[in-house]
C-alpha positions in Angstrom: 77.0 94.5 117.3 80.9 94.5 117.2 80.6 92.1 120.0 78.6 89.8 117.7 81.3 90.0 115.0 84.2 89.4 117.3 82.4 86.4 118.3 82.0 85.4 114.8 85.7 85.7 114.7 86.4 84.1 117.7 84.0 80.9 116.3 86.1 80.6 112.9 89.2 79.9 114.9 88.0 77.7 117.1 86.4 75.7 114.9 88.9 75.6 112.8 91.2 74.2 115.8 88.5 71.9 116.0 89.1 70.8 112.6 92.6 70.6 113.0 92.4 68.4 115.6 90.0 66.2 113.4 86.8 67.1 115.5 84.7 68.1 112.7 84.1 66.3 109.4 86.3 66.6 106.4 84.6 68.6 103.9 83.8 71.4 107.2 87.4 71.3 108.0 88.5 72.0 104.8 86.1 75.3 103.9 86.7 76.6 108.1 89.8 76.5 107.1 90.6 78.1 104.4 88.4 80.8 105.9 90.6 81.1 108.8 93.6 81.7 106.8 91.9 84.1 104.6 90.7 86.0 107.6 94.1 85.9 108.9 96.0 87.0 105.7 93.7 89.9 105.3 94.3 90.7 109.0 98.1 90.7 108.5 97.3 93.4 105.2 94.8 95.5 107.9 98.0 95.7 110.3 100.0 97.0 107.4 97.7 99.4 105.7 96.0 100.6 109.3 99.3 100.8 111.3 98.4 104.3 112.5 95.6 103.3 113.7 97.0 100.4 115.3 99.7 102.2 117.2 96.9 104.4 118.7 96.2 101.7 121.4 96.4 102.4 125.1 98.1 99.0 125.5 101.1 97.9 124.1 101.9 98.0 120.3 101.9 93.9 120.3 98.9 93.5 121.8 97.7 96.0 119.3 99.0 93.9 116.5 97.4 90.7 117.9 94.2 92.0 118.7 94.5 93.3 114.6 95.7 89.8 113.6 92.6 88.5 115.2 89.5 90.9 114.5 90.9 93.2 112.0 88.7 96.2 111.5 86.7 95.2 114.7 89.8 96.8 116.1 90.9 99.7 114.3 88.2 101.2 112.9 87.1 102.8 116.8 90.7 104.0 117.0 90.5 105.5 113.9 87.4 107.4 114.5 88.4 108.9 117.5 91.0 110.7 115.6 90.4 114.4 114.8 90.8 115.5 111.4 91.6 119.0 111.3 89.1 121.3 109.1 90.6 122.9 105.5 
């Protein structure tokens, strides 16, 4: 399933490339996007409010980031589970 969605990702940026380079009709380019912006922009706030989850990455911090940019929770959220909360 996160596979599926990181496709899904992965489709919204390249078609919007697509549209950028005029491949795709008008009123497609403009709604794919705006959706790719949007995506980004609330990609950019994941990196901010999840950053330590984020840093938890066996790779390096920017690649971290990236990866973020790119899929957003799809990232985090399995780093984030695997931390251990301790018990009150």
């Amino acid at each position: 399933m996160m596979r599926l969605m990181k496709l899904t990702c992965m489709l919204a940026y390249a078609l919007a490339l697509a549209a950028t380079a005029g491949l795709v009709g008008r009123a497609f380019a403009s709604m794919i996007q705006t959706t790719a912006v949007v995506l980004l922009v609330v990609h950019a706030l994941e990196v901010v409010i999840a950053f330590r989850y984020v840093r938890l990455y066996d790779g390096s911090l920017f690649a971290s980031i990236v990866l973020t940019l790119l899929f957003g929770f799809l990232h985090w959220w399995p780093l984030a589970r695997t931390v251990r909360r301790p018990v009150v």
